[in-house]
C-alpha positions as CSV (number, residue, x, y, z in Angstrom):
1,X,93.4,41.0,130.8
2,X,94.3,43.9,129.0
3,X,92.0,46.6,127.5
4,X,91.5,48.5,124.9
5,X,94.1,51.3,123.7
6,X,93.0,54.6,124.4
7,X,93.4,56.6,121.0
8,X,92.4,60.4,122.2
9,X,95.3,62.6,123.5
10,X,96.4,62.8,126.5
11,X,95.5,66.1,128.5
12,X,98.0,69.1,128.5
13,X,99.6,70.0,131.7
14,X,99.2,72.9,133.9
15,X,101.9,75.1,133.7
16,X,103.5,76.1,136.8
17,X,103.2,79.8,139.0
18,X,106.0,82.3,138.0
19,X,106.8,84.0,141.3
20,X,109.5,86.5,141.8
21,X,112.7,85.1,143.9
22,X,112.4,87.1,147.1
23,X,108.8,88.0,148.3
24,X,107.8,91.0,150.0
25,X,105.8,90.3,153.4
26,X,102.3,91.9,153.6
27,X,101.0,93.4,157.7
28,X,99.3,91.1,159.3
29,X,96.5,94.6,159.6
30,X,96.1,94.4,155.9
31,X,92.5,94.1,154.9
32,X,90.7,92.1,151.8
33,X,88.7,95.0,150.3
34,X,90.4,96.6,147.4
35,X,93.5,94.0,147.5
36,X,96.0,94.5,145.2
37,X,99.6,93.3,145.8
38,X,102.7,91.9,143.7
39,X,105.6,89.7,144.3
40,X,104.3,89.6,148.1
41,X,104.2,86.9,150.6
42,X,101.1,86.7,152.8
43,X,101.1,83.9,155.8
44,X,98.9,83.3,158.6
45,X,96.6,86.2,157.5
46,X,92.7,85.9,158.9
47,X,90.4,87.2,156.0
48,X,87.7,84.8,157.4
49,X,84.1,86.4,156.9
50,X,85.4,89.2,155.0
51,X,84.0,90.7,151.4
52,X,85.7,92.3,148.7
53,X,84.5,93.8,145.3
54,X,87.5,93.2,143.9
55,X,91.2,92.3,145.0
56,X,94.3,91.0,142.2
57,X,97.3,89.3,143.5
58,X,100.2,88.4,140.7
59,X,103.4,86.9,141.7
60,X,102.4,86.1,145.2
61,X,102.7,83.0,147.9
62,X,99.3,82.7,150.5
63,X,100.4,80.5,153.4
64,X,98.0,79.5,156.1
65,X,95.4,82.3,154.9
66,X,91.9,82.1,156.1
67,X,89.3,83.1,153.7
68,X,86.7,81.1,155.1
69,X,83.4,82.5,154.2
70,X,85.1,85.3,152.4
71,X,82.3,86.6,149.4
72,X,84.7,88.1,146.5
73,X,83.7,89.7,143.6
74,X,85.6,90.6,140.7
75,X,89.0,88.3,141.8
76,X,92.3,87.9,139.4
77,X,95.1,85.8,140.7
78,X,98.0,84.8,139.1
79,X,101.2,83.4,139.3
80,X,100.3,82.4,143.0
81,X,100.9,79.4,145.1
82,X,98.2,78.9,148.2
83,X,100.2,76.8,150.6
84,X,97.8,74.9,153.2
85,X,94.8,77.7,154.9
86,X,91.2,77.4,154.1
87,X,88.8,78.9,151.4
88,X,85.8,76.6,152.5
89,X,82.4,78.4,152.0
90,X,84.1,80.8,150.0
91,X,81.7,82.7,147.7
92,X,82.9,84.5,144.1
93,X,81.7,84.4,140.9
94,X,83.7,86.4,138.8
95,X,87.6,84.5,140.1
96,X,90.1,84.4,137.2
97,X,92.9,81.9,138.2
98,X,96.0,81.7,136.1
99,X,98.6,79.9,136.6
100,X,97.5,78.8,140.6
101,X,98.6,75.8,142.5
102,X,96.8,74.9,145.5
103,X,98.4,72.8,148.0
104,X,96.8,71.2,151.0
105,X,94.0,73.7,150.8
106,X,90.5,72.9,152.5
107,X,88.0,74.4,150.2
108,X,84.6,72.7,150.9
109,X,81.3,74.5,150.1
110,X,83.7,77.0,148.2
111,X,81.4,78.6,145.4
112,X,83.2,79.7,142.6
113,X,80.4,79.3,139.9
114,X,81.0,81.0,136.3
115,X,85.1,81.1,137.3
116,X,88.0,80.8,134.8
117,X,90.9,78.4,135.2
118,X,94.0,78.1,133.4
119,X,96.9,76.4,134.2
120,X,95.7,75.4,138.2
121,X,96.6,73.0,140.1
122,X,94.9,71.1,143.0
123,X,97.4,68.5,145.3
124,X,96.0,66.8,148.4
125,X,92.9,69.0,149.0
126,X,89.4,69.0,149.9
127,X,87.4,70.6,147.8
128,X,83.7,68.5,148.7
129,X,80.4,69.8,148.0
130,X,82.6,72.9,145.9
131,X,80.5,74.4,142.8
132,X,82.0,75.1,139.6
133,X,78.8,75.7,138.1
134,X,79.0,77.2,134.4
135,X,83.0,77.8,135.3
136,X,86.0,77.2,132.1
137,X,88.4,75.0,133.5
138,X,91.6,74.8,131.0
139,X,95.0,72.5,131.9
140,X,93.7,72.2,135.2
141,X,94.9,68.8,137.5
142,X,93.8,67.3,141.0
143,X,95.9,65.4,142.6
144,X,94.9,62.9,145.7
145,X,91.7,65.5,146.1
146,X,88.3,64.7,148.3
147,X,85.3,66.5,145.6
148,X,82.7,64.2,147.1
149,X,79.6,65.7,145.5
150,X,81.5,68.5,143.6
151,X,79.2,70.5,141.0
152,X,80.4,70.8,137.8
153,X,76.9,71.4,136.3
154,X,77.5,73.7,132.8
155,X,81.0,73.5,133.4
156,X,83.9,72.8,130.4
157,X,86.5,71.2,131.3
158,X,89.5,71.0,128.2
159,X,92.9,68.8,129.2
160,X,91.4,68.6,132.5
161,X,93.1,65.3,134.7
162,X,92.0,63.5,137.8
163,X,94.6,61.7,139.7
164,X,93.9,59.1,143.1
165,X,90.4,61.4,143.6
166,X,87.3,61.1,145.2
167,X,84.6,62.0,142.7
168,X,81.9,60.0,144.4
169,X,78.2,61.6,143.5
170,X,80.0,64.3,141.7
171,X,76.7,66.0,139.4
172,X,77.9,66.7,135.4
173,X,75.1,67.9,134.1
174,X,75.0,69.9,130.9
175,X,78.5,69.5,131.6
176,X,81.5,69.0,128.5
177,X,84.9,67.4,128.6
178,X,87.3,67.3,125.8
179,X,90.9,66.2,126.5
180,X,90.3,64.9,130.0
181,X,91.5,62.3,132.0
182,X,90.9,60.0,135.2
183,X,93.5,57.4,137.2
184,X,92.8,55.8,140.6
185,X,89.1,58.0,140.7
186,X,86.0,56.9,142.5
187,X,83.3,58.3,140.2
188,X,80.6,55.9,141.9
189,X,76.9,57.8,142.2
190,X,77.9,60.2,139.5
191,X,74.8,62.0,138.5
192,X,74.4,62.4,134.8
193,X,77.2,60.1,133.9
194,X,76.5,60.1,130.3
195,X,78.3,63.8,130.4
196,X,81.8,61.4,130.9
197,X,81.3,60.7,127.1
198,X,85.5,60.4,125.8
199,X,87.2,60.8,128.8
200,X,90.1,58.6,129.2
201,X,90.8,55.9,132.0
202,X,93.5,53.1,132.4
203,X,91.4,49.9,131.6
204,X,91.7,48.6,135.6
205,X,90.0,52.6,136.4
206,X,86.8,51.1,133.7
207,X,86.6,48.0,134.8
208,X,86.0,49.5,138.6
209,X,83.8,52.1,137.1
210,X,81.5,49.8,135.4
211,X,78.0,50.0,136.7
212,X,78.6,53.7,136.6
213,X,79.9,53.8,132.5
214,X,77.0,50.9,132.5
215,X,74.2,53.7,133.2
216,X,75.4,56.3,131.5
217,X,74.7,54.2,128.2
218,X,71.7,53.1,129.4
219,X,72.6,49.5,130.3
220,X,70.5,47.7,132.9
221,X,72.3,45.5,135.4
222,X,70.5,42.6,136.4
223,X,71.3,39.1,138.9
């Protein structure tokens, strides 16, 4: 049985980091306070528990890097690729991401209320129980991610997509999409589903989500 056609456009995709050809290695001693680097490559470097008021990173690669209960203010990165390493727990609510792509990056419990993100993207990471409370995400894609009871309360989300993800008890409320998109998603015990309002899905994806697209329109499921 086939579905309806969706008629709303399709989200806009990320575009990817623009690093420099050779990157420079950073010491292992460097610390995260006051971190400000370019066209560098930083790998296996522990930042876990650390603060920082401010660091920027452009045009750089983070491979392996522990920032593990990091707290970081005022953060800018861009042009970057984080390659594997963990940012769960991490705390910062002033992060500016342009142009990012996270790769097999654990990030649960990572805090990054009131953040701005433009052009990220998210492939085969966990990112459960994360807050992105009151945070901008623009052209922003996950890709085979965990957000198990992610927090996008106050959040926008524009040409946002979701693809093979766990959403399950994800909370949306206050929450706006425009542009966005979801394929192969579990959005079971969605809190405030009705937030969903326009985003697309393949008609198999509706059919699966039904008791969830059900109660956010106020229909009552009975035997």
């Amino acid at each position: 049985m086939e579905g309806p056609q969706l008629s709303s456009k399709p989200p806009v995709k990320p575009d990817a980091p623009d690093l420099p050809a050779e990157l420079t290695p950073v010491p292992s001693d460097v610390g995260l306070a006051g971190l400000a680097v370019e066209g560098a490559l930083l790998e296996r470097l522990d930042f876990s528990g650390a603060a920082a008021t401010e660091i920027c990173l452009d045009g750089c690669r983070l491979a392996q890097v522990d920032l593990t209960g990091a707290a970081v203010g005022a953060a800018l990165l861009r042009d970057i690729v984080v390659a594997g390493g963990s940012w769960a727990n991490l705390r910062s609510d002033k992060m500016r991401l342009r142009r990012v792509a996270f790769r097999g990056v654990r990030m649960t419990g990572a805090t990054l209320s009131g953040a701005s993100l433009e052009d990220v993207s998210f492939s085969d990471c966990r990112i459960d129980l994360a807050a992105f409370r009151s945070a901008g995400l623009t052209r922003v894609r996950f890709d085979g991610c965990r957000l198990d009871e992610v927090d996008f309360t106050g959040a926008k989300l524009a040409s946002v997509q979701f693809s093979d993800c766990v959403l399950a008890r994800a909370l949306w409320a206050e929450a706006t999409l425009s542009r966005c998109e979801m394929r192969g998603t579990d959005i079971s015990g969605a809190a405030n589903p009705e937030r969903l309002r326009g985003v697309r899905m393949p008609w198999p994806d509706v059919l699966a989500s039904a008791a969830v697209l059900a109660e956010a329109v106020g229909v009552e499921i009975v035997e």
